[in-house]
DSSP file (Angstrom, degrees, kcal/mol; ACC not computed):
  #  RESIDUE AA STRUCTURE BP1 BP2  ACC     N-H-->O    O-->H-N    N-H-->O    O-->H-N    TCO  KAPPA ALPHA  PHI   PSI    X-CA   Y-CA   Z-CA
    1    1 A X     >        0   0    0      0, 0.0     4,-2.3     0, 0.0     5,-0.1   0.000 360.0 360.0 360.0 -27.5 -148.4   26.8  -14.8
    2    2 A X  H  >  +     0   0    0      1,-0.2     4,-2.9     2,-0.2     5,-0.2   0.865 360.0  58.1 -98.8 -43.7 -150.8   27.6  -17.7
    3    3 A X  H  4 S+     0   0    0      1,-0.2     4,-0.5     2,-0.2    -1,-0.2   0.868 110.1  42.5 -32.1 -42.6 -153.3   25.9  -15.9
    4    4 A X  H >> S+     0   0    0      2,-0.2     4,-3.1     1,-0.2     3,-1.4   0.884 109.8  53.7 -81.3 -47.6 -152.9   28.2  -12.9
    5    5 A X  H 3X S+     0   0    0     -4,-2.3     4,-1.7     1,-0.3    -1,-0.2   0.855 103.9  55.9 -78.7   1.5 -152.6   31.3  -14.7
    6    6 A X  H 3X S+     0   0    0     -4,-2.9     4,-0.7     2,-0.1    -1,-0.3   0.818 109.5  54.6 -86.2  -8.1 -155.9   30.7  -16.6
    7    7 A X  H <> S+     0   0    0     -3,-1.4     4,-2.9    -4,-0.5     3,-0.4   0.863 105.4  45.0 -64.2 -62.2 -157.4   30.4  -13.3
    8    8 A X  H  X S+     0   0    0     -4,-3.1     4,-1.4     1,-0.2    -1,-0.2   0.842 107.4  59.4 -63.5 -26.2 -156.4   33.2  -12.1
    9    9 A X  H  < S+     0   0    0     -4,-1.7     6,-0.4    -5,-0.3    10,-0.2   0.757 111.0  47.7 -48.3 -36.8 -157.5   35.2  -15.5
   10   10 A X  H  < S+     0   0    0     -4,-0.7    -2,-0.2    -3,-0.4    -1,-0.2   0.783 115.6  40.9-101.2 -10.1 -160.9   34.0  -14.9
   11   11 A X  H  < S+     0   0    0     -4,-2.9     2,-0.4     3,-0.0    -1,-0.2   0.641  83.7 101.8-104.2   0.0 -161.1   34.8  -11.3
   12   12 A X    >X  -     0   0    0     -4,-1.4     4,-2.6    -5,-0.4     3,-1.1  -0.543  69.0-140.4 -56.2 120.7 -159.6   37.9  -11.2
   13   13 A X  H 3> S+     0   0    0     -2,-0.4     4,-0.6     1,-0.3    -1,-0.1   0.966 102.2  39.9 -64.0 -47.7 -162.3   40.6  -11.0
   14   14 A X  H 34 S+     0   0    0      1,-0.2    -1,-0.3     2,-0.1    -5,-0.1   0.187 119.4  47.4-104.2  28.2 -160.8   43.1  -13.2
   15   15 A X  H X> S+     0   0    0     -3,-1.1     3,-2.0    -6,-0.4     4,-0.7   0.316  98.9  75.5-101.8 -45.9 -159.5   40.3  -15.9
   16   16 A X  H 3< S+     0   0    0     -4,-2.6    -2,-0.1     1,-0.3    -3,-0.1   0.685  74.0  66.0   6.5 -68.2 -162.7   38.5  -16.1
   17   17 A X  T 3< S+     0   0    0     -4,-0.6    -1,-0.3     1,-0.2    -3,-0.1   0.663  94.7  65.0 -81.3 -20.3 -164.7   40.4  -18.0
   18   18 A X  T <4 S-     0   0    0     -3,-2.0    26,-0.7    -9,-0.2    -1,-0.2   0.813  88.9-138.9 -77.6 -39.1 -162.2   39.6  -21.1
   19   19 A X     <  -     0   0    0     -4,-0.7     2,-0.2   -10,-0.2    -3,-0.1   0.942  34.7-173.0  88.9  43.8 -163.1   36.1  -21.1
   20   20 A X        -     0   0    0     -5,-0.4     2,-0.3   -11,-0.2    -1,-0.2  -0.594   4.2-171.0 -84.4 147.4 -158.7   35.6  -21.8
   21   21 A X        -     0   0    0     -2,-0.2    21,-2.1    22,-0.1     2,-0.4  -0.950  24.0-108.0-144.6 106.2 -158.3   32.1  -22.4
   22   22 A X        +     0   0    0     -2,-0.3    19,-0.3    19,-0.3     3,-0.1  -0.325  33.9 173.5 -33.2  83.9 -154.2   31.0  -22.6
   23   23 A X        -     0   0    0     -2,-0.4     2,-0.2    17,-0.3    18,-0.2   0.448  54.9 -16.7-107.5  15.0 -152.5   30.2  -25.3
   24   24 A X  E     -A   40   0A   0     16,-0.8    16,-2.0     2,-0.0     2,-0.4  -0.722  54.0-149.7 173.4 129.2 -148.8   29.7  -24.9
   25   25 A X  E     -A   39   0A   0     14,-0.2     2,-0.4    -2,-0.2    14,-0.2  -0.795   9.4-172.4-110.9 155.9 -146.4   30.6  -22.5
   26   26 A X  E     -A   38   0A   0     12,-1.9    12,-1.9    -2,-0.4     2,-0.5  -0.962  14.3-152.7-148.9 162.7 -142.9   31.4  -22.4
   27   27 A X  E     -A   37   0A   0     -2,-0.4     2,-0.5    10,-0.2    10,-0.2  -0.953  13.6-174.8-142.9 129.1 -139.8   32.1  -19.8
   28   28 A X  E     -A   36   0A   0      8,-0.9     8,-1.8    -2,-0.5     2,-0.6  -0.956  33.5-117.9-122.5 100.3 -136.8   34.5  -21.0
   29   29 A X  E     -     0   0A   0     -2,-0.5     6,-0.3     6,-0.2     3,-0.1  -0.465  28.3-171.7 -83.5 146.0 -134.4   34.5  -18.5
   30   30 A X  E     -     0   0A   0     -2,-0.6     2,-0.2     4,-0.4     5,-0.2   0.935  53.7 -53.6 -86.6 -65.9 -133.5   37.3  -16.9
   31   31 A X  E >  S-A   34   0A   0      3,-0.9     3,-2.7     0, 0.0     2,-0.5  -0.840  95.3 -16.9-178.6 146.0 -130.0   36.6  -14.4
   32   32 A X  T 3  S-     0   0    0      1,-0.3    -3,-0.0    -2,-0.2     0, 0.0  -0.413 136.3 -20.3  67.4-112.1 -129.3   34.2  -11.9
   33   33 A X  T 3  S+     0   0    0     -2,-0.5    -1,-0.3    -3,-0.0     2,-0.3   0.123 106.8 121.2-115.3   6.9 -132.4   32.7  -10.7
   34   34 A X  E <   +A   31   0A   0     -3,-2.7    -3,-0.9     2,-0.0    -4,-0.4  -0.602  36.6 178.2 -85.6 132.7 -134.5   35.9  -12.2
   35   35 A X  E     -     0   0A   0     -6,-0.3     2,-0.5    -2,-0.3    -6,-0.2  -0.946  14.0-166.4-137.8 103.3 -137.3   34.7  -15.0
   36   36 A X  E     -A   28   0A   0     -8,-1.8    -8,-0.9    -2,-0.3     2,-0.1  -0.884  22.3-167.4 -99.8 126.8 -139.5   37.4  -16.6
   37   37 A X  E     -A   27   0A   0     -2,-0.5    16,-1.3   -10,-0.2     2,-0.4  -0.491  10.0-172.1-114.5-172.8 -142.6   35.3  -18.5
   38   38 A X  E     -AB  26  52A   0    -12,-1.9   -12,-1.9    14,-0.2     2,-0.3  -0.924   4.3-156.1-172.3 135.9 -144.9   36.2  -20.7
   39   39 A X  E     -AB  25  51A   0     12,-4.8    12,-1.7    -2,-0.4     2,-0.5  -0.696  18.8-134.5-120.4 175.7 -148.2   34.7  -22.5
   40   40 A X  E     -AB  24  50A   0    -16,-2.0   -16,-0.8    -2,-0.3   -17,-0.3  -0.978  29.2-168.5-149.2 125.0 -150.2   35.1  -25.4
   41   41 A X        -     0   0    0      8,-2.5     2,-0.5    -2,-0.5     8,-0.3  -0.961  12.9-136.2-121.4 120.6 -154.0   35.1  -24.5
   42   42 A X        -     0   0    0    -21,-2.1     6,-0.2    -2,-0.2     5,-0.2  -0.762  16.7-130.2 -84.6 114.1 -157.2   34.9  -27.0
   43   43 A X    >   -     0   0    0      4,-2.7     3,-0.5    -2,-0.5   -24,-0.1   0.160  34.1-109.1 -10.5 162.0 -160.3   37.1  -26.6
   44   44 A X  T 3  S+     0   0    0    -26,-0.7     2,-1.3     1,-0.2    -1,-0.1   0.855 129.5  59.4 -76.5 -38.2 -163.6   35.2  -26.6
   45   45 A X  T 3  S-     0   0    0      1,-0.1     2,-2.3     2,-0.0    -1,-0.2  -0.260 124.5-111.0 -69.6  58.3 -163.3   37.4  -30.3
   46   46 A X    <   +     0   0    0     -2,-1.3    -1,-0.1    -3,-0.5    -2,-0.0   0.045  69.1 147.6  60.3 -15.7 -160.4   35.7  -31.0
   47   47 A X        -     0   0    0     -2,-2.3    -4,-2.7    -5,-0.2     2,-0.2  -0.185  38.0-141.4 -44.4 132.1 -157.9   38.7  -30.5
   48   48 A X        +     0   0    0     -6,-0.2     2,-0.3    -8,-0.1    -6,-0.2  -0.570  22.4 176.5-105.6-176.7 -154.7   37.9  -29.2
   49   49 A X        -     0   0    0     -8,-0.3    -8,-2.5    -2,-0.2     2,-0.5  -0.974  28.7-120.7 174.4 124.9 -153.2   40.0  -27.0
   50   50 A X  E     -B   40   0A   0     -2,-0.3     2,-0.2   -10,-0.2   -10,-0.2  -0.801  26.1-166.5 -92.7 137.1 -149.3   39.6  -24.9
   51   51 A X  E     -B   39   0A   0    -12,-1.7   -12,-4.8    -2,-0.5     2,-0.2  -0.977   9.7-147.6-138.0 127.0 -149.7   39.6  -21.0
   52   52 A X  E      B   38   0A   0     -2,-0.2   -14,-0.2   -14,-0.2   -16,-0.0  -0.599 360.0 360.0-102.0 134.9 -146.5   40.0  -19.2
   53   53 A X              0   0    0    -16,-1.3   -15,-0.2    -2,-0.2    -1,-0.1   0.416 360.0 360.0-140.3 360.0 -146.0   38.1  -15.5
């Protein structure tokens, strides 16, 4: 999964340009079969920075 979604950071045109690089993911569940996740991504300046999926 973290594999994919760094793919998809870095081919996404309007994610790209940030050069977000994946550094932890996590799954909260929501209800039922419902999962909201969420990652923490570093700048190439090191900034980290929560991205919600």
């Amino acid at each position: 999964m973290k594999d994919d979604l760094q793919s998809y950071l870095q081919r996404d045109s309007k994610r790209s340009e940030y050069w977000l690089q994946v550094m932890e993911l996590s799954l909260v569940h929501a209800s039922g079969n419902e999962y909201k996740g969420f990652a923490t991504a570093r700048t190439r300046r090191h900034a980290k920075h929560k991205v919600g999926f």
